[in-house]
GUFI-226892 format. One record per residue (C-alpha): residue number from 0; residue in one letter; y, z, x. Coordinates in nm, 3 decimals. Example, Ala and Ser with C-alpha at 12.3 -4.5 7.8 and 13.67 -1.06 7.14 Angstrom:
residues 2
(martor 0 'A' (-0.450 0.780 1.230))
(martor 1 'S' (-0.106 0.714 1.367))
***
This chain:
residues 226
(martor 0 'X' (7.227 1.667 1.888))
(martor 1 'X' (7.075 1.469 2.179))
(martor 2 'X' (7.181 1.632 2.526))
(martor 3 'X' (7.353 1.356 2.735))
(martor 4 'X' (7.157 1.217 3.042))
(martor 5 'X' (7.236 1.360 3.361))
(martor 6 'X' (7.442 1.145 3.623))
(martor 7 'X' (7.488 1.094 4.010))
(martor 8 'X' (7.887 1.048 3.938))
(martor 9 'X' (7.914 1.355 3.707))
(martor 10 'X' (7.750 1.609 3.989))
(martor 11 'X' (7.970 1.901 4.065))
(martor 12 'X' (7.708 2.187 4.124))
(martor 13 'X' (7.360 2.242 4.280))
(martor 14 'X' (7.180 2.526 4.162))
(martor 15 'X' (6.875 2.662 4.322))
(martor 16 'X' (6.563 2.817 4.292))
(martor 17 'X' (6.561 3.056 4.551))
(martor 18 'X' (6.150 3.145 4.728))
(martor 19 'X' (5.966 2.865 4.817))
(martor 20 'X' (6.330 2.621 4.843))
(martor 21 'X' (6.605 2.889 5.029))
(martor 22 'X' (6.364 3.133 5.133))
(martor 23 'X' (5.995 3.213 5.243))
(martor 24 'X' (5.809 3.553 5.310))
(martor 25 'X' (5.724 3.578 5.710))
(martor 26 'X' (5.300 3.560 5.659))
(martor 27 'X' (5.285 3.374 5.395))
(martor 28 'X' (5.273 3.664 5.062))
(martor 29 'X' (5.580 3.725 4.832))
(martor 30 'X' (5.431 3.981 4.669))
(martor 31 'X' (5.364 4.294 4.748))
(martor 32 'X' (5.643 4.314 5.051))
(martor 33 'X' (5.438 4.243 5.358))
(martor 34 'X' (5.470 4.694 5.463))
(martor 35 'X' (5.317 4.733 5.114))
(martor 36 'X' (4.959 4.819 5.301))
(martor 37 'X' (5.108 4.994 5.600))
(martor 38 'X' (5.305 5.256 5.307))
(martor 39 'X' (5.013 5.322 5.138))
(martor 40 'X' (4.833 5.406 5.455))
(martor 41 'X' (5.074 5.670 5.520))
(martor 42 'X' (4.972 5.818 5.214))
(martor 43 'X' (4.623 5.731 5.167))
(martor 44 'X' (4.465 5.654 5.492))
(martor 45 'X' (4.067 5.562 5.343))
(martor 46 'X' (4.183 5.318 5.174))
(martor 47 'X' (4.005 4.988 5.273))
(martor 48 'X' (4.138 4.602 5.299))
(martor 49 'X' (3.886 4.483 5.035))
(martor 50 'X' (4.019 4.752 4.843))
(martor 51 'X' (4.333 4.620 4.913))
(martor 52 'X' (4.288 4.292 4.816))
(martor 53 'X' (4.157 4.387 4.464))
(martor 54 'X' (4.500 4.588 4.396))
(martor 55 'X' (4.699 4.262 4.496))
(martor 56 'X' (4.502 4.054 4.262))
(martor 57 'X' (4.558 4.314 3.970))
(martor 58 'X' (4.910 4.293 4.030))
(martor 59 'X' (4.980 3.921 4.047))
(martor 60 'X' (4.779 3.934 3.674))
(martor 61 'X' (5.052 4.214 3.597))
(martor 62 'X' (5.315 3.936 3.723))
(martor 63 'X' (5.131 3.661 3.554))
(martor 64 'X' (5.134 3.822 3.185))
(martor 65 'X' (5.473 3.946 3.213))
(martor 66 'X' (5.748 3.801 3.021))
(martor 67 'X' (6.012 3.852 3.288))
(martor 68 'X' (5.986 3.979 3.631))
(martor 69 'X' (5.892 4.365 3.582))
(martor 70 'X' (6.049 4.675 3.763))
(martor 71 'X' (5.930 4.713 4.104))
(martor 72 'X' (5.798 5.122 4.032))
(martor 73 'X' (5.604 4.980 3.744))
(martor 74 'X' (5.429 4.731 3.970))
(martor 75 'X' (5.362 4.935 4.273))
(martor 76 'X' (5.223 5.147 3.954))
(martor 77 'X' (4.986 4.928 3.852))
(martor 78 'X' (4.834 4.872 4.201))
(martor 79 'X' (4.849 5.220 4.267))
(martor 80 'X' (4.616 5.271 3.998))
(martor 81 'X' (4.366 5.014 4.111))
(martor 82 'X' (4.373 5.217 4.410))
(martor 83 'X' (4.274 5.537 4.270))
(martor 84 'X' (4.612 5.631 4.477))
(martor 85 'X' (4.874 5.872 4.289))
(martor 86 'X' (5.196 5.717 4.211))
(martor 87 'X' (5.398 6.031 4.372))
(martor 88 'X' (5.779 6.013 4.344))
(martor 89 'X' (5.809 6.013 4.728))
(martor 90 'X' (5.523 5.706 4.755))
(martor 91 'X' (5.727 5.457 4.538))
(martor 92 'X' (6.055 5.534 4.678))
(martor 93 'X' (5.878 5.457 5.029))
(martor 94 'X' (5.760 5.173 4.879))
(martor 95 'X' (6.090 5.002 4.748))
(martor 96 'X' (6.298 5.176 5.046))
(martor 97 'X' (6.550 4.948 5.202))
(martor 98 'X' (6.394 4.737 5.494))
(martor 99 'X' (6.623 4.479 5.657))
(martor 100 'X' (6.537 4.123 5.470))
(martor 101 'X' (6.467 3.962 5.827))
(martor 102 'X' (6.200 4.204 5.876))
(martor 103 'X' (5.994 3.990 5.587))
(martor 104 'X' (6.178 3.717 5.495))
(martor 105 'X' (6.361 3.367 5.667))
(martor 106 'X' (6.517 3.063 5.561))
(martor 107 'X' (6.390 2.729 5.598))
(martor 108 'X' (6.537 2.561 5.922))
(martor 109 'X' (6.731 2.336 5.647))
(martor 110 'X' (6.873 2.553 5.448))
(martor 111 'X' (7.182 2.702 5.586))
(martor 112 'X' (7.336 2.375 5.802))
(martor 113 'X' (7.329 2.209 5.426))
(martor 114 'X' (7.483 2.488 5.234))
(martor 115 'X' (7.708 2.481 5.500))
(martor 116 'X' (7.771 2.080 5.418))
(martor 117 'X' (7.769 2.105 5.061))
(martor 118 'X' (8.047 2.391 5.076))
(martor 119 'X' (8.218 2.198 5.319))
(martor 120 'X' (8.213 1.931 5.043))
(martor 121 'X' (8.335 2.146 4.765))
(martor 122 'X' (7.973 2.117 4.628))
(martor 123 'X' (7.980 2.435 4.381))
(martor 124 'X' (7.664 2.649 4.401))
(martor 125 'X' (7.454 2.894 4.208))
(martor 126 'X' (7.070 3.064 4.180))
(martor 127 'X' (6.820 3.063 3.918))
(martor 128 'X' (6.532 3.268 4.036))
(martor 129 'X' (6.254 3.473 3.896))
(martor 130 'X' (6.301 3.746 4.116))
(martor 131 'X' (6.396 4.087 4.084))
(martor 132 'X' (6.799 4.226 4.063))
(martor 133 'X' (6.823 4.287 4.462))
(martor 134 'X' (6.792 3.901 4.550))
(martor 135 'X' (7.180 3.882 4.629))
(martor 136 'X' (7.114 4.157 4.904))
(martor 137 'X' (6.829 3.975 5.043))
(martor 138 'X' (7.058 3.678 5.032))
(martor 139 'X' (7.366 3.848 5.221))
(martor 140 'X' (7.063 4.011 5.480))
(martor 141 'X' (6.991 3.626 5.539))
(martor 142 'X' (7.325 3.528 5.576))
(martor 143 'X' (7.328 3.294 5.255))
(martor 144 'X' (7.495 3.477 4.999))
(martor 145 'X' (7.875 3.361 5.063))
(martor 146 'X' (7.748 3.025 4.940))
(martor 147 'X' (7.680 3.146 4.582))
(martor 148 'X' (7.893 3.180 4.302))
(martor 149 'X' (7.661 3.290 4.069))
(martor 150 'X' (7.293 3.413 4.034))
(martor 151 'X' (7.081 3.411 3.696))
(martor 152 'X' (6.757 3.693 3.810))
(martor 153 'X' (6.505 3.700 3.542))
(martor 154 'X' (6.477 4.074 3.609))
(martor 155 'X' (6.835 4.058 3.496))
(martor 156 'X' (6.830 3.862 3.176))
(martor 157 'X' (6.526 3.949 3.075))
(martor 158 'X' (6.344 3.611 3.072))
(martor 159 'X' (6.154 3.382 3.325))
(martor 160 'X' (6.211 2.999 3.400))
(martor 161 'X' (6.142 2.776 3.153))
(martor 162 'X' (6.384 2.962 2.926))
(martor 163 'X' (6.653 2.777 2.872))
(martor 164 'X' (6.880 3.110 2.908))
(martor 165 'X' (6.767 3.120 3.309))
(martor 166 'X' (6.986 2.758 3.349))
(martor 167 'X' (7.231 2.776 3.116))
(martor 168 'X' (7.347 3.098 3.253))
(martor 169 'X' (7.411 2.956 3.599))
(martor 170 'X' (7.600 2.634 3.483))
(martor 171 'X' (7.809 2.854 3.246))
(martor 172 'X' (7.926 3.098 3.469))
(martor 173 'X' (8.016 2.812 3.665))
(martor 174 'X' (8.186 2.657 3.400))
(martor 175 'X' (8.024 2.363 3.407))
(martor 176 'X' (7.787 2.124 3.180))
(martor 177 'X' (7.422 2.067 3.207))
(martor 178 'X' (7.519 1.730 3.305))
(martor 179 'X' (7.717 1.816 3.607))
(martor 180 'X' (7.486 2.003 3.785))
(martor 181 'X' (7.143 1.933 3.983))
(martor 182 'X' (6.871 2.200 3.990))
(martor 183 'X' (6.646 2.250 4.255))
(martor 184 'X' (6.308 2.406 4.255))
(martor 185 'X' (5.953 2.389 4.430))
(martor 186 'X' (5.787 2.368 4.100))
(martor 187 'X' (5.799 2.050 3.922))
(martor 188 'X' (5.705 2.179 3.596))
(martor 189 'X' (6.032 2.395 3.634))
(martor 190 'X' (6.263 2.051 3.749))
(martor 191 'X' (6.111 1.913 3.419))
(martor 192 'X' (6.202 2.200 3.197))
(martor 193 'X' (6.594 2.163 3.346))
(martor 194 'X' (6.622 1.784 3.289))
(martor 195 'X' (6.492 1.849 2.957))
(martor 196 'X' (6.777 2.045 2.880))
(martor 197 'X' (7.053 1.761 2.998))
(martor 198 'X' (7.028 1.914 3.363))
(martor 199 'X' (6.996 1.705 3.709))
(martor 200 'X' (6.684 1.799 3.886))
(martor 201 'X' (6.455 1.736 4.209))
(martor 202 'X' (6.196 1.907 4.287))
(martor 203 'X' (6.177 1.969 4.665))
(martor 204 'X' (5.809 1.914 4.779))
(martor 205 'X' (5.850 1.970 5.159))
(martor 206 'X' (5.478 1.953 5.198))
(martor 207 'X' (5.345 1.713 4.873))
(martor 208 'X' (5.455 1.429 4.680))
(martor 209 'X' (5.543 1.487 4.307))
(martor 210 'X' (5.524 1.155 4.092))
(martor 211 'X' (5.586 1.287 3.784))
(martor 212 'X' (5.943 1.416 3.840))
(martor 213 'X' (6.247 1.281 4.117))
(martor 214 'X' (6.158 1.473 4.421))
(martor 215 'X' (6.267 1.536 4.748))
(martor 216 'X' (6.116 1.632 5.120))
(martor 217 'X' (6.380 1.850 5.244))
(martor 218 'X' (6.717 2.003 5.096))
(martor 219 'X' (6.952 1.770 5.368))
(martor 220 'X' (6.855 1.471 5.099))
(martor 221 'X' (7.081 1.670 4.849))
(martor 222 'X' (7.370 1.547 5.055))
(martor 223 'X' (7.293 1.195 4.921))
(martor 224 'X' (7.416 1.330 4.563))
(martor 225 'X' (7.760 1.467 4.684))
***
């Protein structure tokens, strides 16, 4: 059965991708959390930053070849390793401890006056991010959370973006079709995938042009829809 087109008039939800469109790491690295260096220190002061670097790159393979995001001990693991440094109890519960989001993380200047609209407009919301199961908290330690009613976390289900299951979760706990919602991401290949699959999309290229799928410059153009 064909998947009816999406439509302007039918739009009743936006749902998000959340680093790189809500979000960004403070310094410019997602991954490992920006105190990941300054831990191991503590532990193992002789290590070196060109050591350093080589761990990072061995664990964004790890991410790479992973079928969903993986648990956060088994990555600091995996680095660890590299390192030659022991993956003690005590060192990976330093390494995951609670830190307040602010501390590594910020919103885009757009992001919270249009949430803020869109609500305001009874523009339902949701979040479809390959991330790992505390992205709510990091959400609430921004400030955004109250504007979601739902969040599909690949850590959660068990699957990364393009999977079908990552969108069709959102829009169904939402109650909604395909059709009736728009998805947002900063990776067009991703805004393909959704309007494959009957969904609205834009990819939001704040910094690029995209020609190959509808995109916009910044998220206050998602007002246009609503």
């Amino acid at each position: 059965m064909t998947t009816p087109p999406a439509s302007p008039d039918n739009l009743r939800a936006v749902l998000f991708d959340s680093g790189g469109v809500l979000m960004q790491p403070i310094g410019g690295r997602w991954n490992p959390r920006a105190d990941f260096e300054q831990t191991v220190l503590a532990h193992a002061p002789s290590i070196t930053p060109e050591q350093f670097a080589a761990a990072i790159s061995v664990g964004d393979q790890f991410f790479a070849t992973s079928s969903s995001t993986p648990d956060y001990d088994d990555y600091h693991r995996v680095m660890l390793h590299h390192l030659g440094v022991e993956p003690t109890s005590q060192l990976l519960a330093d390494l995951r401890r609670e830190v307040p989001p602010t501390v590594f993380l910020e919103t885009y200047p757009d992001v919270e006056e249009t949430l803020e609209e869109l609500s305001r407009r009874g523009v339902r919301m949701a979040v479809v991010s390959d991330a790992w199961p505390d992205l709510p908290d990091l959400h609430a330690g921004l400030g955004i959370d109250r504007f979601f009613e739902a969040y599909a976390i690949s850590a959660v289900l068990g699957c990364n973006k393009p999977d079908s299951r990552m969108y069709h979760h959102a829009s169904a706990a939402l109650d909604l079709a395909p059709a009736q919602c728009l998805f947002v991401d900063d990776d067009p290949d991703l805004v393909a995938a959704a309007v494959r699959l009957g969904y609205a999309g834009r990819a939001l290229c704040r910094d690029t042009a995209v020609s190959d799928v509808p995109s916009i410059t910044s998220l206050t153009e998602l007002l246009h829809f609503f």
